[in-house]
N, C-alpha and C positions, 0 to 999 in steps of 0.2 A: 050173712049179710054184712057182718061187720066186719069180714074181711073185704071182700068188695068195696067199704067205704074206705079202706086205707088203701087198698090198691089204687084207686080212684085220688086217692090223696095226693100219692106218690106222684102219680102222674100229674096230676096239678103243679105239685113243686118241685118237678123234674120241668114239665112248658116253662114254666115263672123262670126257672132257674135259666133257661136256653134264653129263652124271651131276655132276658137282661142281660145276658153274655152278648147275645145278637146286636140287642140295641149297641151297649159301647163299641162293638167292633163296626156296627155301619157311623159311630159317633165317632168313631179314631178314623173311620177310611173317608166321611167328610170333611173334617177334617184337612187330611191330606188334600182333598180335592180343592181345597176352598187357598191351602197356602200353593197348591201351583198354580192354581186360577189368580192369583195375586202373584206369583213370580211371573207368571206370560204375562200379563195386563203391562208390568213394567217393561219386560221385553219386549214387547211391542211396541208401546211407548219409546223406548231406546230409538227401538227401529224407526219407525216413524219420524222421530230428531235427525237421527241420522240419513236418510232419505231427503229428508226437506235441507238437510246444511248440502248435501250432493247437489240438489237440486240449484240452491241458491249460487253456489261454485260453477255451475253448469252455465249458469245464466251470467255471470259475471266476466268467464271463459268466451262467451259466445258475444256478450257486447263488444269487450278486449277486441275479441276476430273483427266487429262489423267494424267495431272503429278503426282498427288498422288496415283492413279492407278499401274501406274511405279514401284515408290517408294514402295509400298506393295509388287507388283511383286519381286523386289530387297530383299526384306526383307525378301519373302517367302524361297526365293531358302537360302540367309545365314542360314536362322533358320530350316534348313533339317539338322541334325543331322544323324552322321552314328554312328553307333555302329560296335564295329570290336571284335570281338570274338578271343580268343587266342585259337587253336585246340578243345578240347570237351568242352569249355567252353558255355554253353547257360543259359541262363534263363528262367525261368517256373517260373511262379506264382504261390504262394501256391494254392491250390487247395483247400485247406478246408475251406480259406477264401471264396471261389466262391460258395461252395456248400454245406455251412453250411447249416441245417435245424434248423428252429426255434424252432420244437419242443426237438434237442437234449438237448436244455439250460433247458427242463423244466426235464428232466429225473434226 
């Protein structure tokens, strides 16, 4: 019997022993988990600053366009020209200019 209660010992402070090795190695591998959960939390963060200054550039890019957009508009309608004709007055292009043939230069 009194071997049995040292067997029985052994094995007790053989668990205890594991049991404690156990703990610190899930205590070191939290640990770990908890400083890369703190490196992504800032990288993400990074990421997200950076997303929003894109964004903000995008938006600043895109007013730039409407307003120069505008401003074309504005500049199309000044630069319509009228012409105003006095009674039978028209103009016609020559016509010989448009439909000269090259071969009459050789005749």
């Amino acid at each position: 019997m009194h071997k049995d209660i040292d067997y029985l010992s052994k094995q007790v402070d053989k668990l205890s022993k594991d049991s404690t090795l156990n703990t610190k190695n899930i205590t070191k591998e939290i640990a770990f988990l908890v400083k890369d959960n703190n490196k992504l939390s800032k990288d993400i963060s990074n990421i997200k600053n950076c997303i929003k200054n894109i964004e903000e550039k995008i938006d600043a890019a895109l007013d730039i366009l409407n307003a120069f957009t505008i401003v074309l508009a504005k500049d199309d309608d000044d630069d319509e020209t009228t012409y105003e004709f006095d009674g039978d007055q028209t103009w016609v292009p020559n016509e010989e200019d448009f439909w000269q043939n090259d071969e009459d230069d050789e005749i």
